[in-house]
N, C-alpha and C positions, 0 to 999 in steps of 0.2 A: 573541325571538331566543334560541337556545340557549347559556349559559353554561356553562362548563368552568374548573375553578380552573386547572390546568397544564395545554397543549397542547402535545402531542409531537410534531413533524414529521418524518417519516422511522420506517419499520419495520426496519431493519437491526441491527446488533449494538449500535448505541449506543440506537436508538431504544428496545431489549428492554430492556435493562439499565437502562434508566433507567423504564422504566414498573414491575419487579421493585421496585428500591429505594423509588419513590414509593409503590407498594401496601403496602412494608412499614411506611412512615412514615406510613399513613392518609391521605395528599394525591388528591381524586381528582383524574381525568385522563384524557384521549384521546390516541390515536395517529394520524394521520393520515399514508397511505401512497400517493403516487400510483400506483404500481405492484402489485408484490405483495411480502411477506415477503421480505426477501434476496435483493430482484430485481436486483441490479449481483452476486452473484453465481452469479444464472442465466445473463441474458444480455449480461453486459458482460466476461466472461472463456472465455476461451479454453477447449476443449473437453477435454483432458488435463490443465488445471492442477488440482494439489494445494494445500493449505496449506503454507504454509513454514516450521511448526512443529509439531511432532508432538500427536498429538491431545490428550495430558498437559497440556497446555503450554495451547496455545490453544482456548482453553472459558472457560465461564463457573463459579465452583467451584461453583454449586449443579449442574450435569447434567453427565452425563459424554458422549461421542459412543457410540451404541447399536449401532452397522453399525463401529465402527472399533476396533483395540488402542489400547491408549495411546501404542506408542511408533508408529503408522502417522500415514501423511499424510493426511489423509481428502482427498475429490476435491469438487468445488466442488456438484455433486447434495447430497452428502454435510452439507456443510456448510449448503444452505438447508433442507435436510431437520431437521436440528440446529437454525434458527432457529424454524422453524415448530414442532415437537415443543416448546419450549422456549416459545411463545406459548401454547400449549395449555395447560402443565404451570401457567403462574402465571396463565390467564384474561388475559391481555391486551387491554383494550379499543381493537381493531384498528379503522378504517375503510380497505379497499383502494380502490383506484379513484377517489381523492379529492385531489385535488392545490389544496397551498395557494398560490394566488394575489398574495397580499401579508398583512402582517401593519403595522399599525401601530396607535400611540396614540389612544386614547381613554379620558381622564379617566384613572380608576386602573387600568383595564385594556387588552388590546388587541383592536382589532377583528381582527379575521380574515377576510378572501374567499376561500374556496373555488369548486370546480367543482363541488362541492353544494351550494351557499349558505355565509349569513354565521354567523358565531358570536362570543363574545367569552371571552377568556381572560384571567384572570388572570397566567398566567404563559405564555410560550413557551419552549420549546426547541428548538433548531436541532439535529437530530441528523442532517444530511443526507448527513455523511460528508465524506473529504479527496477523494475521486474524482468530482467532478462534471463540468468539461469538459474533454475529450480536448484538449489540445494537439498542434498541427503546427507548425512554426516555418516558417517561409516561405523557405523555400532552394528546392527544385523548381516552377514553375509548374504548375500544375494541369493548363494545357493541353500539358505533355509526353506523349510517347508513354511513359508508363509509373503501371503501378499504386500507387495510394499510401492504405494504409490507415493509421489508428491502432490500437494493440495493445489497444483499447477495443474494435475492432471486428474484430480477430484470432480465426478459431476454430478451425482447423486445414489445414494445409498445401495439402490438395486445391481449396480456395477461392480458391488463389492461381493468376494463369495460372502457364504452364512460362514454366522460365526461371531465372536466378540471383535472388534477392534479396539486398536490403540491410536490415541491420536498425538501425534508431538507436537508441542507448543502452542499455547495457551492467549494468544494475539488475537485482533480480529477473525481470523483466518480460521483456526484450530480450534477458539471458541463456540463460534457459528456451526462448523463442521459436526462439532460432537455432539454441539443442540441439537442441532439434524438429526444426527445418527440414534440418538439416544430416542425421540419422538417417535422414528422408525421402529423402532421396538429391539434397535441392537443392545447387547452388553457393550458399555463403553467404557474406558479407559481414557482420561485423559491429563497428557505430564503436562504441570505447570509449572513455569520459571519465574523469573522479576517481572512487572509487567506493570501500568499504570491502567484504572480503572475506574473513570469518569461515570459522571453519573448519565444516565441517557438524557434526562430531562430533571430539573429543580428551580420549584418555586415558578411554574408556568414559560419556562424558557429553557429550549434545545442545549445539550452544551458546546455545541458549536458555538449557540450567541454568546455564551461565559467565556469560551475562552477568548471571544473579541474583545469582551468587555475589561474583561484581566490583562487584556495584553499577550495573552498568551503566544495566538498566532505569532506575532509580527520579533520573538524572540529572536535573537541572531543565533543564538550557541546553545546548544541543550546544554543541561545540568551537568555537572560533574559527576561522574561515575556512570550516567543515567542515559548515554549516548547510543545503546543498540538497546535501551529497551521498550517493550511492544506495547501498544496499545490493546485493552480490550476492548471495544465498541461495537454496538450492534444495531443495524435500520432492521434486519428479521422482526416479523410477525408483526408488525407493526411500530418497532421499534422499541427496548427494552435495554434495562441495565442488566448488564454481564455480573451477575453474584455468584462464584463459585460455590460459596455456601449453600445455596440455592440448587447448586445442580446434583451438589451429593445428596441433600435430601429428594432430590429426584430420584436421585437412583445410578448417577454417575462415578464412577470409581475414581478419584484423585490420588494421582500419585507427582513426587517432586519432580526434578528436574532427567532425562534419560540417560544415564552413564553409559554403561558396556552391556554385552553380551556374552555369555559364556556355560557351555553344556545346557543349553537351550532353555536360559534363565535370563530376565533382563533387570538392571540392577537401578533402581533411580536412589539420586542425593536425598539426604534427610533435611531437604529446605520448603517442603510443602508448604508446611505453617507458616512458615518466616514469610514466602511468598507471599501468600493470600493475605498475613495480619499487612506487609507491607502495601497491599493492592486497596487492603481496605483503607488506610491510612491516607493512601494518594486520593482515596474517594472522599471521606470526611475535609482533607483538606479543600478540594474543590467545591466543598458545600460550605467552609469556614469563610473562605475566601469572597465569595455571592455573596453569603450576610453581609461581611465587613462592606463592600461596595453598597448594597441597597441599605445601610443606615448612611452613610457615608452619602450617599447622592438623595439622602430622602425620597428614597422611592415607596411608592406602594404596589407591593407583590405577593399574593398567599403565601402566608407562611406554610410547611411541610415537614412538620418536627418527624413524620415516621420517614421519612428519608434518611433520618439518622440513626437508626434502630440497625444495628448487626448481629445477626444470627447467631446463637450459640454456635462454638466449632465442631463438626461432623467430628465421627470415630475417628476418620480419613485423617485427620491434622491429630489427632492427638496419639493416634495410632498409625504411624505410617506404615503402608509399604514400601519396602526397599530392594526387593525380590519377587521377582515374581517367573514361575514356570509357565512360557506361553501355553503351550501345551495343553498343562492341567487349567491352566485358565480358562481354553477356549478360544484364544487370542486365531485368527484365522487372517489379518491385514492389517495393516501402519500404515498412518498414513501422516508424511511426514511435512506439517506444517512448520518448514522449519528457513524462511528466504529465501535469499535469491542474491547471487551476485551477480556485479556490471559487468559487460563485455563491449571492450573497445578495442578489439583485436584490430576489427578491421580501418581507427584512426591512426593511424602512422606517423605522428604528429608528435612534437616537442612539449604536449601538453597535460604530462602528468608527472605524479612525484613521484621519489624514487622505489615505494610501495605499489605502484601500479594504479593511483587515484586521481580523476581527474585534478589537476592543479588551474584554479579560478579564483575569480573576484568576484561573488555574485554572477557569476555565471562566462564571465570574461576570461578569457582562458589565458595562460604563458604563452601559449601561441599567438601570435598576431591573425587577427580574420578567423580563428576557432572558438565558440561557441558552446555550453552546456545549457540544458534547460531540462527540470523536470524533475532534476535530482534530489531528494531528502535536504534540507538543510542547505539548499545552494544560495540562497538569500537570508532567508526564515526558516521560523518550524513550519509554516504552510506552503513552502515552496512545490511539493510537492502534488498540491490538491487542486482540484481544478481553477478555481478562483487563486488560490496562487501563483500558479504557471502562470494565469492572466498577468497578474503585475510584474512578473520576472520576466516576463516576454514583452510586455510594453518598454521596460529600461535598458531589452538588449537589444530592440529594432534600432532605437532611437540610438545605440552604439555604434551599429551596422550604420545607420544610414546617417554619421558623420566621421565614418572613416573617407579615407581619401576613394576617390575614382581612378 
C-alpha cells in the first residue's frame, strides 16, 4: 500500500499554501484533488465575478498575479489561472481526478479510500474550503411554478427565464448578483438581512489596507452577536461601495429579511430599515475609525468629507413590503444567495464537537496528525482569504514537521 507522511485534500488556495510551506519544511506529501486546480472557482461562480480585493492584497507573497495590476480585480479565469501557474512554480505533488472517500484511524496512521485505491497517511489535512454545500432554506416548495437556483449555480443573467427575480441575501454574493441582474434590465427584488458594509476605498486607500491598519484582519473572535453576519463588498466594475440606498434609487426593489411562503405569497420581516440604518452605521464607523488613526499617526491623506454623505431613505425603508404575490409581481426565479455548509462526512476522525464542528486550535485538531485549514475564523478573521491561508499554513507545516516520525 502506498504511504505518504502528510496528505493534502483539496487543491484550492489552502490546499497550495499548505503543500509550499510543507516542501519548505522538508515534510513530504500529497495533494489529492477530486476535480481540478481552483475548480469552485471555475465552476462554482458566476461568470463576471471578480475578487473582492485587489490583486495587491489577495495573493500569496511569494507570486504576484501575471494578466492583473496590483490595484485590479482580477476575474475568476484569472484567479484559477494564478492557482495553477503557482502549482507549477513550487512542483506541487497534484493527483486531479481522485477523490477521497473516507479517511480514518489505523494504528499511528490513517488509512485513506480513494476513487483510486487505498493509501495510508501519516498526517491529513482537510483543506476542502468553507464553500462546500450550497444551502436553500425551505420557504418555496420546489413544486412552485417558479425557478429557484443557488448562487453556487448562478452564471449570468441570460440563464434565467424572463421575468422579475428575487434575490436572497444581501452579502457579497447576492449583492453583486442583483447589481447584475438589475443592469440586465431585470425587475429585481432583493431581501436584505444584518450585514457589515465597508467602504470600498477612503481617503486614497482600499479597505483591505484599513482593515490592516485597524487591526482588523488579525482579530481572533468575531464580535458578539455578529458571528454569521455577511459582508457586503464589491471588486465589480471596477470596484465600488455596496449602498443599498443607492440601488433603490436605481431602480431595485428592497425588501427585509425572507420569512415563509404561503397561497403563493412571500412574507419578508419588517427589518429592512433597521438593516441598512445598521449597514450604514458599520460604514461611518470604518471611516471614524481611519480618521482617528491618520490624526493619531500624523499622517497626510485627502481628506473625503462626501464619503460621509448618506442618502435620504428610499419609499423601500419607510414603506416596507412585507407581502408580496410572486405572481402578480412577475417574480419568475430566486436565487438563493443564502451559504454553504461543511462537509466532513467523509473524516471519520475524533475531531469535532459534539455539534458536528471541526474541533481545533488554530487549525490543529483533537485528533492527533488531523489538520483544518481554510476555515472562517480558524486562526483570525482573515483566515479564510488567500494571504491568510498563507500564514495559517506556514504554522501548521511547521506542526506537521515536528511531530514525531
Amino acid at each position: 500500500m502506498e504511504r505518504v507522511d502528510t496528505l493534502i485534500v483539496g487543491a484550492g488556495q489552502a490546499g497550495l499554501a499548505m503543500s509550499e510551506h510543507l516542501r519548505l519544511n522538508g515534510v513530504d506529501h500529497l495533494i489529492l484533488e477530486k476535480d481540478r486546480i481552483a475548480e469552485r472557482w471555475r465552476s462554482a461562480r458566476w461568470d463576471s465575478l471578480v475578487m473582492n480585493g485587489p490583486a495587491w492584497h489577495d495573493r500569496f507573497p511569494s507570486m504576484e498575479f501575471s494578466d492583473s495590476g496590483p490595484d485590479d480585480f482580477p476575474g475568476k479565469e484569472s484567479v484559477a489561472a494564478y492557482f495553477e501557474e503557482f502549482s507549477r512554480q513550487i512542483s506541487a505533488p497534484i493527483r486531479c481526478g481522485v477523490e477521497v472517500l473516507s479517511v480514518a484511524r489505523d494504528d499511528d496512521s490513517f488509512a485513506v479510500q480513494t476513487s483510486e485505491g487505498n493509501l495510508l497517511a501519516k498526517n491529513v489535512v482537510a483543506a476542502t474550503g468553507p464553500f462546500q454545500i450550497p444551502v436553500i432554506p425551505p420557504v418555496v416548495p420546489e413544486d412552485e411554478n417558479i425557478h429557484q437556483i443557488h448562487s453556487y449555480h448562478y452564471h449570468n443573467p441570460e440563464q434565467l427565464p424572463d421575468g422579475g427575480v428575487l434575490v436572497v441575501g444581501a452579502g457579497s454574493s447576492g449583492s453583486q448578483i442583483a447589481d447584475e441582474l438589475l443592469r440586465a434590465g431585470r425587475d429585481v427584488y432583493l431581501s436584505v438581512g444584518p450585514h457589515d458594509r465597508p467602504p470600498r476605498s477612503y481617503r486614497g486607500k482600499d479597505f483591505v489596507w484599513w482593515l490592516g491598519k485597524l487591526g482588523k484582519w488579525q482579530m481572533k473572535t468575531p464580535p458578539a452577536g455578529r458571528e454569521h453576519v455577511t459582508i457586503a463588498v464589491s471588486g465589480a466594475y471596477g470596484g465600488k461601495t455596496i449602498d443599498f440606498r443607492k440601488f433603490a434609487e436605481r431602480g431595485m426593489n428592497l425588501v427585509g429579511m425572507t420569512q415563509n411562503f404561503e397561497s403563493g405569497a412571500l412574507t419578508f420581516a419588517p427589518d429592512l430599515a433597521e438593516n441598512i440604518r445598521e449597514g450604514d452605521a458599520n460604514y461611518l464607523s470604518l471611516l471614524a475609525e481611519a480618521d482617528d488613526f491618520i490624526e493619531a499617526n500624523e499622517l497626510e491623506m485627502p481628506e473625503e468629507p462626501g464619503a460621509k454623505t448618506i442618502a435620504p431613505e428610499p419609499d423601500c425603508m419607510t414603506n416596507p413590503i412585507l407581502s408580496l404575490d410572486i405572481n402578480k409581481a412577475g417574480i419568475k426565479s430566486i436565487i438563493w444567495a443564502t451559504g454553504y455548509i461543511q462537509d466532513f462526512s467523509w473524516l471519520k476522525v475524533d475531531a469535532f464537537d459534539v455539534d458536528g464542528k471541526p474541533s481545533h486550535e488554530k487549525g490543529v485538531s483533537s485528533e492527533p496528525g488531523v489538520y483544518f485549514l481554510g476555515l472562517p475564523w480558524l486562526s483570525m478573521r482573515g483566515s479564510s482569504f488567500i494571504w491568510g491561508v498563507w500564514e495559517d499554513a506556514k504554522y501548521l507545516a511547521s506542526h506537521i514537521a515536528e511531530r514525531p516520525r
